[in-house]
C-alpha positions as CSV (number, residue, x, y, z in Angstrom):
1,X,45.6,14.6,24.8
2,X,46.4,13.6,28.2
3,X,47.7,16.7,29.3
4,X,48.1,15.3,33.2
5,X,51.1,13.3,32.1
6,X,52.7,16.2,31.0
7,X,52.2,17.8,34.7
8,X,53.6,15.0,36.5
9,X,56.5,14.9,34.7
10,X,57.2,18.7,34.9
11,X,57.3,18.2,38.1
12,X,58.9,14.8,38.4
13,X,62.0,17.1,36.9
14,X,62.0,19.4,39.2
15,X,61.9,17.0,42.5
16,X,64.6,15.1,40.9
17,X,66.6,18.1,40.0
18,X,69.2,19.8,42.5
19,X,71.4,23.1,42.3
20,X,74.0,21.4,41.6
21,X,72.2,18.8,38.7
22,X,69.3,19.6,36.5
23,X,67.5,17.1,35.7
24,X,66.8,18.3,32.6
25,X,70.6,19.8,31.5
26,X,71.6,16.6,29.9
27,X,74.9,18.4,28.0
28,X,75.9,18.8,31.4
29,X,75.2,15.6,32.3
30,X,76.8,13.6,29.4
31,X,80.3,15.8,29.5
32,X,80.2,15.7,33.4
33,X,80.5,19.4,33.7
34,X,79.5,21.4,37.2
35,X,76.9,23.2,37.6
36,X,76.8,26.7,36.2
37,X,75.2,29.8,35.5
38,X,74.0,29.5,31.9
39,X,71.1,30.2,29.2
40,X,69.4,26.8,29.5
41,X,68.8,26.1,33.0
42,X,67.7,30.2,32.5
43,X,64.9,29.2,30.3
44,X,63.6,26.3,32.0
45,X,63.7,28.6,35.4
46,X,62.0,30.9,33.8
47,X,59.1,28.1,32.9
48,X,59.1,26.7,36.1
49,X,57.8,30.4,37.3
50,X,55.1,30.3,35.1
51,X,53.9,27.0,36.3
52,X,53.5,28.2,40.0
53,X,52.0,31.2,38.8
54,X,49.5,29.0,37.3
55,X,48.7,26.2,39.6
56,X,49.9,28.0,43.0
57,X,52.6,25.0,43.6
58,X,54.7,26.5,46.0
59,X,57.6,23.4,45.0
60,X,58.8,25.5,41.6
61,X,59.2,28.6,43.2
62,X,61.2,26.7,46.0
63,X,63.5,25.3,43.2
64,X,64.0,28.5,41.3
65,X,65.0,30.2,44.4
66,X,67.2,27.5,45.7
67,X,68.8,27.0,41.9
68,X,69.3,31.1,41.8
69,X,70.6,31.7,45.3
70,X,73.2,29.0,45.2
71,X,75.0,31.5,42.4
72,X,74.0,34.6,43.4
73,X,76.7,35.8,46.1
74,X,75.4,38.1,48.7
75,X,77.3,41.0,47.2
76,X,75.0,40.4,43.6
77,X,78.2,38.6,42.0
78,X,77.4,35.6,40.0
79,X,79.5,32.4,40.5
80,X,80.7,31.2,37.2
81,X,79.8,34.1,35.3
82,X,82.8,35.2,33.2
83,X,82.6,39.0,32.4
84,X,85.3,39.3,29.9
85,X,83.0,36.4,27.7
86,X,80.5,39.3,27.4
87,X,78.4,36.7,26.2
88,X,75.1,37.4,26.1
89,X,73.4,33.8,26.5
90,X,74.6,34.1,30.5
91,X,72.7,37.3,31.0
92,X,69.0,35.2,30.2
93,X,68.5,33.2,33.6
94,X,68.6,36.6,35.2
95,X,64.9,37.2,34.0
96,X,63.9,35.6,37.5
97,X,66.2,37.6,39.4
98,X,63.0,40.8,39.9
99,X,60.1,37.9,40.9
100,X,62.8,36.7,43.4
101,X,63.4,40.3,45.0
102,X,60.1,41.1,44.9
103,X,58.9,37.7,46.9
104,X,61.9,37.4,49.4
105,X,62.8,40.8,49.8
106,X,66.6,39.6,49.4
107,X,68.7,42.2,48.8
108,X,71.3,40.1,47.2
109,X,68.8,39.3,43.9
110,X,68.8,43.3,43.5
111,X,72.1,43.4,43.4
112,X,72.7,40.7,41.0
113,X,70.2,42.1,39.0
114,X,72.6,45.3,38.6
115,X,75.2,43.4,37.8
116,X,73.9,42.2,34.8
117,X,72.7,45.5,34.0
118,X,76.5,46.8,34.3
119,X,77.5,44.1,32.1
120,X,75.4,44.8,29.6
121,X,76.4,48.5,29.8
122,X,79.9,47.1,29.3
123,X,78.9,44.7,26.3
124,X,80.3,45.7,22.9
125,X,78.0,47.2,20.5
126,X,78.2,47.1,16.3
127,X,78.4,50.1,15.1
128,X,74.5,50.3,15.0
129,X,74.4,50.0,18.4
130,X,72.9,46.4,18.6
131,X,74.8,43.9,21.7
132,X,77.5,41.7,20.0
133,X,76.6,38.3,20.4
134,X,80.0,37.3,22.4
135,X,83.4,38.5,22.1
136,X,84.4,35.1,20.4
137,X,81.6,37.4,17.8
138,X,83.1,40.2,17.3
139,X,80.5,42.9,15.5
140,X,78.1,39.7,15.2
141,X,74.5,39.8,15.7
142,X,72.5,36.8,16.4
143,X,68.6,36.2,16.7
144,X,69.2,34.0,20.2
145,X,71.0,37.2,21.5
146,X,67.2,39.1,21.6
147,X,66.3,36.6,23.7
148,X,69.2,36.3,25.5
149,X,69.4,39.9,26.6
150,X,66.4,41.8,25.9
151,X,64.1,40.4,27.9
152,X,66.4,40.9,31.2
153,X,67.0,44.7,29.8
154,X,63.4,45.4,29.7
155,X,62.5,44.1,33.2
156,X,65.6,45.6,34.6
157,X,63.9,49.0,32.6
158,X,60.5,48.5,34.1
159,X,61.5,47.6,37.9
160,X,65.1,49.3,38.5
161,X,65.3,51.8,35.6
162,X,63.5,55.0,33.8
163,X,61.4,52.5,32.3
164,X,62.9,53.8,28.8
165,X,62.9,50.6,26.7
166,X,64.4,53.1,23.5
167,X,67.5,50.6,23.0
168,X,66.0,47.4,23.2
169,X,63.2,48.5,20.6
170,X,65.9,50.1,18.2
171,X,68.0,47.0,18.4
172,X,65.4,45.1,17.8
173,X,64.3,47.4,14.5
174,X,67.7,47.5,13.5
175,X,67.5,43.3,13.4
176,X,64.0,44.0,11.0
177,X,66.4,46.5,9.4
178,X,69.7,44.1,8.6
179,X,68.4,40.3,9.0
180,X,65.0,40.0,7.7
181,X,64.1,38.3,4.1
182,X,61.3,40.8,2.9
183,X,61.3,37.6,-0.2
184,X,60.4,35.1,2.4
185,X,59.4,36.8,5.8
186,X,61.8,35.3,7.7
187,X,64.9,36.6,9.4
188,X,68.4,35.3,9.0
189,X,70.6,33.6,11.9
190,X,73.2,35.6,12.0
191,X,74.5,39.2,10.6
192,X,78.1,40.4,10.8
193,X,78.3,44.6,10.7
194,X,81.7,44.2,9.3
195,X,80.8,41.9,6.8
196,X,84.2,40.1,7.2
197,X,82.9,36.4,8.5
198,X,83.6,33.7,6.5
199,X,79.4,32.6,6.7
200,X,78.7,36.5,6.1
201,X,77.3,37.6,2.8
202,X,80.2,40.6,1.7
203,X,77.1,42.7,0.4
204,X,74.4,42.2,3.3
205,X,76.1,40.4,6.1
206,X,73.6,38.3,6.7
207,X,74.1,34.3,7.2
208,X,72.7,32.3,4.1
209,X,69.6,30.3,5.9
210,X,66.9,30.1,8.5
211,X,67.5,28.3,11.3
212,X,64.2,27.4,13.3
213,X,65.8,27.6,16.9
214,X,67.3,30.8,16.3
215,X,63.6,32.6,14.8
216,X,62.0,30.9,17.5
217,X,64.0,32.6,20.5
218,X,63.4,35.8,18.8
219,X,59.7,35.0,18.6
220,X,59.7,34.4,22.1
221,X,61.7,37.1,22.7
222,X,59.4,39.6,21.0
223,X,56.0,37.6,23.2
224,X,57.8,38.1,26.3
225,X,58.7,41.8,25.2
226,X,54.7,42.6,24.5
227,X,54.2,41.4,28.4
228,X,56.7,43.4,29.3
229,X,56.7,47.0,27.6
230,X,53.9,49.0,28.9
231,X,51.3,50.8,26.3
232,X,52.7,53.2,23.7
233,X,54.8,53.7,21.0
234,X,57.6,51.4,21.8
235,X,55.1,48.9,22.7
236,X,53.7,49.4,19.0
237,X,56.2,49.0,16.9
238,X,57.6,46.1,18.8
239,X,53.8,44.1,18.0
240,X,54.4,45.4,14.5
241,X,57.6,43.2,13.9
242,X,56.0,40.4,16.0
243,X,52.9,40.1,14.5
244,X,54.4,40.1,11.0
245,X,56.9,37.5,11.6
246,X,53.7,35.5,12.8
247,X,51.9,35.7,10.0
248,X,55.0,35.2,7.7
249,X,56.2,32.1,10.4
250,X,52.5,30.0,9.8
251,X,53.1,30.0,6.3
252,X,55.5,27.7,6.8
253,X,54.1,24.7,9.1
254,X,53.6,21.7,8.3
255,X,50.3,21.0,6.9
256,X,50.2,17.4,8.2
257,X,51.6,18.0,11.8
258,X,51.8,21.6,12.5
259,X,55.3,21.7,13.4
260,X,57.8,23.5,11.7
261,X,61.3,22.1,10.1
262,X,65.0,22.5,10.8
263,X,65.4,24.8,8.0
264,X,62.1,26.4,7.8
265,X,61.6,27.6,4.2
266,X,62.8,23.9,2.6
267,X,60.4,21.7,4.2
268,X,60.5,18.2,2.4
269,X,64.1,18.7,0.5
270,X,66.3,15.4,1.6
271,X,68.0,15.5,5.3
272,X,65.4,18.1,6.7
273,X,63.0,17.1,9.3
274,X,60.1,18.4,12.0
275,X,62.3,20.3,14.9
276,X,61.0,20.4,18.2
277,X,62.4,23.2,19.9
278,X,62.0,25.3,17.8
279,X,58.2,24.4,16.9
280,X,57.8,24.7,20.6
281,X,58.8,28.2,20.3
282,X,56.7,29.0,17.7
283,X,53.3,27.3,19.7
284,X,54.6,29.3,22.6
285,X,55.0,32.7,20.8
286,X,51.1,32.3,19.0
287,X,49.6,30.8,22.1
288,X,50.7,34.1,24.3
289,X,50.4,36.5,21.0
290,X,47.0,35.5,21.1
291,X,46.6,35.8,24.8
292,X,48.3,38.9,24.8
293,X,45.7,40.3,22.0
294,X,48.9,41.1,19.9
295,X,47.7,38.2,17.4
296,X,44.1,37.1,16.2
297,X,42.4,34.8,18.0
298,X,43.0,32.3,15.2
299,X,46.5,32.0,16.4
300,X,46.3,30.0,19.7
301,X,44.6,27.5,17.6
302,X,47.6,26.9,15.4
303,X,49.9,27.1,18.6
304,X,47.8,24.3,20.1
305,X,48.4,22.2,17.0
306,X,52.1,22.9,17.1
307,X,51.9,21.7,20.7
308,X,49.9,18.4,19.7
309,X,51.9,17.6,16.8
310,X,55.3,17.6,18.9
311,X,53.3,15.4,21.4
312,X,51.9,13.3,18.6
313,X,55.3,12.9,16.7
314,X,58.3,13.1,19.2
315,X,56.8,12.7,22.6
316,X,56.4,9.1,24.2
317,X,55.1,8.1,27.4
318,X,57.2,5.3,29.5
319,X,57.5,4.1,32.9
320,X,60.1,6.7,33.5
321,X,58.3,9.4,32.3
322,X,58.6,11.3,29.4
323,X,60.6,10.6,26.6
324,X,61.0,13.9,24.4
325,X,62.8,13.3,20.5
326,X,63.1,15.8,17.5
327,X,65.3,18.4,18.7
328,X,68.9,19.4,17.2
329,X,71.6,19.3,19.6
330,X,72.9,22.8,19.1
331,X,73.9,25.0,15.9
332,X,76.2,28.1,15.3
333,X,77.6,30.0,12.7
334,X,81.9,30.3,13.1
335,X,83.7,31.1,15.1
336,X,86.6,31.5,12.3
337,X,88.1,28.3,13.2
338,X,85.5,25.7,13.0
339,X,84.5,26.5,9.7
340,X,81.9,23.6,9.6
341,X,79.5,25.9,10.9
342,X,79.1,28.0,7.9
343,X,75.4,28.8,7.7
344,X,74.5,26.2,4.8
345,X,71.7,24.2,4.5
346,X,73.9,21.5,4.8
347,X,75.5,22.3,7.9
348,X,72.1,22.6,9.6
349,X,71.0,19.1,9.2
350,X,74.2,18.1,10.1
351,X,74.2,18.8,13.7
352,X,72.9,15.7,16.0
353,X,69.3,15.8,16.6
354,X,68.9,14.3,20.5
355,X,66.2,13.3,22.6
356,X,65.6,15.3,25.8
357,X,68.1,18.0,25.6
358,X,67.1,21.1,27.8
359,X,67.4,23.6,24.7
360,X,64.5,21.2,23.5
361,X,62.6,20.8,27.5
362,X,63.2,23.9,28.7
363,X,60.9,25.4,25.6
364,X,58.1,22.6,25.5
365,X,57.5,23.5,29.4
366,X,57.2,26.9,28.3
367,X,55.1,26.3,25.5
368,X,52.9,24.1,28.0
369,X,52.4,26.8,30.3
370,X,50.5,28.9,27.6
371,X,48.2,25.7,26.9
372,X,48.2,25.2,30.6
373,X,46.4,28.8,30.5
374,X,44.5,28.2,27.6
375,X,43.2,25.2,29.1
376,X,43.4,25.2,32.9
C-alpha cells in the first residue's frame, strides 16, 4: 500500500485549495455556489488538524486558520451562518474554533466559539430533550446531528464551560433509547418524537432502514466523544454505546473487501453496493476505538482493512492525483414535500453515487490520519 501517494495528495488539496474554493467541496463547485460556512469543509478542517498534529506541517494549520478566520468576524459572528435555520450541520466546523484560540490567542475564535454555544442554547429540543435536526425537522432526530453538534458541545464543555457533558451523554442515550434495532444492532436514520412524518413509523418513529453514512457520523461522533470526555461516569456509558455499536457494525462488513454497504444489513440484495464514506467512517471509528483502548486491539486491524479495501476498490492513482469513487452523493429523509426521500431501501440506492465528493474526502483523510498514527 503506497501510503505516500496518499500524503502528497492530501496536501496537493490543500495547496490548491483557497477560502474562498475548496478543492475538495465539489457540490460547490459543480452548482457554482460561494463559499460558506458549512458541515463539510468542517470535517475536512477538522482532518487537516490532525495531519499537522501528526507530521508537524505547519501548511494545514496555515489553511485551517486562513479558511476559519475569513468567516469568523472579529465580534465572533459567523458570515453566512443563518441562525433562524437552527440547523445543526453549520454548528460542526466550529470543532477547530478552541485549537485556533488556543494557538493564536485571537480573541475573535473565543467569541465565535460562544456563538455557537448560544445557538445551540437556542436550538429546539424534542420533548426528550435531544437537538432537532433543523427547523425544516421539526421534532426530528437524526444520527448526522450527534456528530454535527455534540462534538462542538463537549469541547465548548471542556474548555469554556463547567465541563458538565450531562446533555450531550443523555441525548446520546436517549438516541440508544428511541433509534436503535436491539434485532440487528444497528440504529435507524432518523426518528420523529411526534411520530407525524410521512417516513416515521406511527408506533416507534423511527425511519425504516440503515443508512451507512448516517451510523458512521455517529460512530465518529461517539470516537471523537471518548477523546473528549474526561474519566468517569459519563465517559462510561458513552464507551458502552460505542463499543456495542462496534461489535454489532463488524458484523456486517464485507467479507471479501472489508467495506461496508449502502444499506448495511442487505449486503448483496440487487442495487446495493460497497459505500465509501461511510466505510471510511467505520475504519476511522475502530482505528481510534482501538487507540483510544475503548475497543480491543483486534479492531484497528479490521479498520485498516476497511481502509485498504476503499483503496483497493474505489481509489485510483492518475497523473492528477487521486481519483476517489464509491461514495453516494447525499441522502435524507423528507422534508414533507419531497417525498422521494422516504426512508426505503429503494430510495437509498437511488441517490447518485459520485467520485470525489467532500462528504466522501473529507472522511477518508480522517480515516487516514488514524492509520497515519498507526503507522507513522
Amino acid at each position: 500500500m503506497d501510503y505516500q501517494k496518499i500524503d502528497a495528495f492530501i496536501l496537493r488539496l490543500v495547496e490548491e485549495s483557497t477560502p474562498e474554493r475548496t478543492a475538495w467541496n465539489m457540490e460547490k463547485i459543480r452548482e457554482g455556489k460561494p463559499a460558506s460556512w458549512n458541515y463539510i469543509d468542517g470535517c475536512m478542517l477538522t482532518a487537516l488538524m490532525e495531519m499537522e498534529a501528526i507530521t508537524g506541517d505547519r501548511r494545514y494549520f496555515d489553511f485551517v486558520r486562513a479558511v476559519a478566520g475569513r468567516f469568523v468576524e472579529e465580534d465572533g459572528s459567523i458570515r453566512t451562518f443563518k441562525p433562524e435555520a437552527h440547523n445543526l450541520d453549520d454548528i460542526n466546523e466550529g470543532r477547530v474554533l478552541f485549537a485556533l484560540y488556543d494557538r493564536t490567542g485571537e480573541e475573535k475564535y473565543r467569541r465565535a466559539a460562544d456563538f455557537l454555544r448560544d445557538r445551540l442554547a437556542e436550538q429546539p429540543r424534542t420533548p426528550e430533550g435531544n437537538f432537532w435536526h433543523k427547523a425544516i425537522y421539526p421534532n426530528q432526530v437524526w444520527l448526522d446531528g450527534i456528530y454535527m453538534a455534540q462534538p462542538f458541545y463537549a469541547l465548548y464543555e471542556k474548555h469554556f464551560g463547567g465541563g458538565d457533558f450531562a446533555d450531550t451523554v443523555g441525548q446520546i442515550e436517549t438516541v440508544q433509547a428511541k433509534m436503535l434495532s436491539r434485532e440487528k444492532g444497528l440504529y435507524f436514520h432518523g426518528y420523529d418524537a411526534s411520530k407525524t412524518a410521512f417516513w416515521a413509523d406511527p408506533e416507534t418513529g423511527c425511519s425504516q432502514n440503515f443508512w451507512l453514512r448516517s451510523l458512521g457520523w455517529f460512530a465518529v461522533a461517539l470516537a471523537d466523544l471518548l477523546d473528549i470526555l474526561p474519566p468517569g461516569a459519563q465517559r462510561d456509558r458513552l464507551e458502552g454505546i460505542f463499543t456495542e455499536l462496534m461489535a454489532s457494525a463488524a458484523r456486517y462488513a464485507d467479507g471479501e473487501t472489508g467495506l461496508y454497504w449502502q444499506v448495511p444489513d442487505q449486503g448483496g440484495r440487487a442495487g446495493n453496493y460497497l459505500e465509501t464514506s461511510g466505510s471510511a467512517m467505520m475504519s476511522y471509528a475502530m482505528l481510534k476505538g482501538a487507540r483510544l483502548g475503548a475497543l480491543e486491539k483486534e479492531y484497528a486491524a479490521k479498520g485498516q482493512r476497511t481502509f485498504d479495501g476503499i483503496v483497493e476498490k474505489y481509489l485510483t492513482f492518475t497523473g492528477e492525483g487521486l481519483n476517489l469513487g464509491g461514495i453516494c452523493l447525499v441522502a435524507g429523509l423528507g422534508p414533507e414535500d419531497n417525498r422521494r426521500r422516504d426512508g426505503s431501501y429503494e430510495y437509498y440506492i437511488s441517490e447518485p453515487v459520485v467520485e470525489n465528493d467532500a462528504k466522501g474526502v473529507a472522511p477518508f483523510v480522517l480515516a487516514y490520519t488514524e492509520i497515519k498514527r498507526l503507522r507513522p
